[in-house]
N, C-alpha and C positions, 0 to 999 in steps of 0.2 A: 504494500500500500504506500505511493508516494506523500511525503510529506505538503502539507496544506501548503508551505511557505513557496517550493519550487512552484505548484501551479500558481499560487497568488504573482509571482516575478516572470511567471510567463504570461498571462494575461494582461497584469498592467504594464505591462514592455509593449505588448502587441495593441493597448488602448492607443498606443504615441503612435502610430506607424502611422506614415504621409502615405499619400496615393501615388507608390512607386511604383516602375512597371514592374508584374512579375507574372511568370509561366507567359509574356507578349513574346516569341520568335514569327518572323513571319517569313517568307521566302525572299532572297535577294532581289535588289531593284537596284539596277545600275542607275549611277548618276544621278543622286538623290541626295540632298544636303536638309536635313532638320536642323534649325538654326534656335538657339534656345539661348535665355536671359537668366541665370542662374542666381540664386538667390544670394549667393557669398563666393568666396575666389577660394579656387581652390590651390592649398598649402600643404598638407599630408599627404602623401599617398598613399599609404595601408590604413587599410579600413578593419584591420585589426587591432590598428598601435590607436586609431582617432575612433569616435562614436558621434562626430557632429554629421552635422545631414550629408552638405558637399561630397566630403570623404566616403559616407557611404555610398550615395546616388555612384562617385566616380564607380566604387567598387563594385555594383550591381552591372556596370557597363563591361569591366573586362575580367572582371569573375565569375566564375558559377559557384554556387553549393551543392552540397546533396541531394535537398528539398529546397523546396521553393512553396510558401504559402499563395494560394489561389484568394479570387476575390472576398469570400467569406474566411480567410484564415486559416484553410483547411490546409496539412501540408501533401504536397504532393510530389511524385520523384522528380528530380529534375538530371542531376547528374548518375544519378541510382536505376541501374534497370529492372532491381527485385529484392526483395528482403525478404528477412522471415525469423522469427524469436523462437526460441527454444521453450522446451516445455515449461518447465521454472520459470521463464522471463527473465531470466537472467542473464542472456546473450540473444546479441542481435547480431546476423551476419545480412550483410549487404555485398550487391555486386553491380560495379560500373555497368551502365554502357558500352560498349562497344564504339569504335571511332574517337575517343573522347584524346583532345593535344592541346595544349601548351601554345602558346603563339608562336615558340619557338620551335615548333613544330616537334618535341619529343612527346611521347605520348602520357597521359596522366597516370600515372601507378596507384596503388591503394599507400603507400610509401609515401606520395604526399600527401595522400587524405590522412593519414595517421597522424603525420607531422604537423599537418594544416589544424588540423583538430586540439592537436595537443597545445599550440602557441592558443588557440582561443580560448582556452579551455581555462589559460592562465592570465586574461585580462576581461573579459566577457562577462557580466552578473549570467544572466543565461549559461554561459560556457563553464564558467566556475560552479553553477548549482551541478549543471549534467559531471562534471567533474566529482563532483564527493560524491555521488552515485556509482562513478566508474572505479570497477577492478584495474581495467588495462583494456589494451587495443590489440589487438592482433593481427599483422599482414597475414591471411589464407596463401595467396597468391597473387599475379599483382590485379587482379578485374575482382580479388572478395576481401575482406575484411571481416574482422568480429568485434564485438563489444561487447564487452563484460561487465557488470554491472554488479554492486553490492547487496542491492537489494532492487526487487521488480520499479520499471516506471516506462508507464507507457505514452509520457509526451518524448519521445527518444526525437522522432521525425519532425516534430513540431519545433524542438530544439534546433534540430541540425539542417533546420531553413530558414533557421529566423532571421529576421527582415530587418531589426532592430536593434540600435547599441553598435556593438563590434560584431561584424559577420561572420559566421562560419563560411569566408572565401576558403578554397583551396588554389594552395599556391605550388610550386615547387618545390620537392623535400627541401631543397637546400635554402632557399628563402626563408621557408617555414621555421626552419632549425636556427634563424637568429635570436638574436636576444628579443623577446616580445616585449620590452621595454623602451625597446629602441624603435623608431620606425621602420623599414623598408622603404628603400628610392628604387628598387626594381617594379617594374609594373609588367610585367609575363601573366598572364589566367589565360582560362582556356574560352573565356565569355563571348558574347558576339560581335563584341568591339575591340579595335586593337588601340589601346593610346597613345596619340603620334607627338613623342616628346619634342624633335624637333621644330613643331608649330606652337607649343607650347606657351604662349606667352602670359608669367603668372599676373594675377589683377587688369587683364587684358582677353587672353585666348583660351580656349581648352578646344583640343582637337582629337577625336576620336573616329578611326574608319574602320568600314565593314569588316568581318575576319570573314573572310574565303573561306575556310576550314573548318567553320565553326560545328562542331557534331549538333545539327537543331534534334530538342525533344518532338518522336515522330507525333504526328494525331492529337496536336496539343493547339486550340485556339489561338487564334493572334489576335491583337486586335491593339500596338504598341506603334503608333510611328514611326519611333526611334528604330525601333526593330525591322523595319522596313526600307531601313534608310540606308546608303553606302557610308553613308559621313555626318555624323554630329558635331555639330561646334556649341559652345557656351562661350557670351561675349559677355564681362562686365562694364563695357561702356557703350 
């Protein structure tokens, strides 16, 4: 039986949530620029090390998660092709996707989702509750993963989508594996935007375009601009 306090810090976490796009992929459209006025300039780039909005919006563009909550908050797979909890509920094994890379084109392994997981788990109120719940993580192989758990809780999903605070992005083992105190100036995810630091200009530009590559969730509604788009800008003036 989870304790009252972990669901009460998942609920009033998910009362804050802005109307950010989530589960929106829609099919590539050349030559398409959504031109967007953003509310602050964006200064962080890990939206693990930051929890203000900027930083996260950047990181819902070239990140993915696990799950992704849908318009009533419901979580649903996003980076995940299947899961399934053990009889106890004391382990959840999960398994990618198929197709799923890195902008740098290497492919995502359960290696960074373990490590991706762990750096959250130690800055995140959400990531920190799922944390005193967890035994440990376990790489299967690199497309399964386990989680072990100390005792039953079955917002596991709802956890490792959440929308709010610091993300459960997955990044790169080796990003992951820095000090979570410190920020990250790498911007590598596997999301459907690539961030083009070179157009970069901060209190001025943010420039993000299409990823080619991007593995889109099959059979899954669109209905994102953005996500339609080849090219996002944010201009502060």
């Amino acid at each position: 039986m989870q304790l009252p306090r972990f669901a009460a810090a998942l609920l009033l976490t998910a009362s804050a949530l802005l109307p950010l796009p989530v589960l929106a992929q829609a099919q590539p459209a050349a030559n398409r620029v959504l031109r967007v006025a953003p509310h602050a300039d964006l200064k962080t780039l890990d939206p693990v090390a930051a929890s203000i909005v900027i930083t996260r919006m950047h990181g819902l563009m070239i990140y993915e998660t696990l799950f992704a909550w849908d318009a009533n908050l419901q979580p649903k797979p996003q980076m995940v092709e299947s899961f399934e909890t053990a009889p106890d509920k004391l382990s959840w094994t999960f398994k990618l996707r198929p197709g799923l890379k890195f902008h740098d084109g290497q492919p995502v392994t359960t290696k960074d989702v373990v490590a991706s997981l762990a750096r959250w788990m130690k800055r995140d109120t959400i990531g920190g509750k799922l944390g005193e719940y967890t035994e440990g993580m376990e790489v299967v192989d690199d497309a399964t993963f386990r989680l072990k758990l100390k005792r039953p809780l079955a917002l596991v999903p709802f956890a490792l989508g959440s929308a709010v605070g610091q993300i459960p992005v997955i990044m790169r083992e080796a990003d992951a594996k820095s000090d979570p105190m410190k920020p990250i100036t790498e911007t590598i995810g596997s999301g459907p935007f690539r961030f083009n630091r070179e157009e970069w200009r901060s209190g001025s530009k943010i420039v993000y375009d299409r990823n080619p590559d991007y593995a889109r969730v099959p059979s899954r509604p669109t209905g994102s601009p953005a996500a339609a788009s080849s090219r996002s800008t944010g201009s502060n003036g």
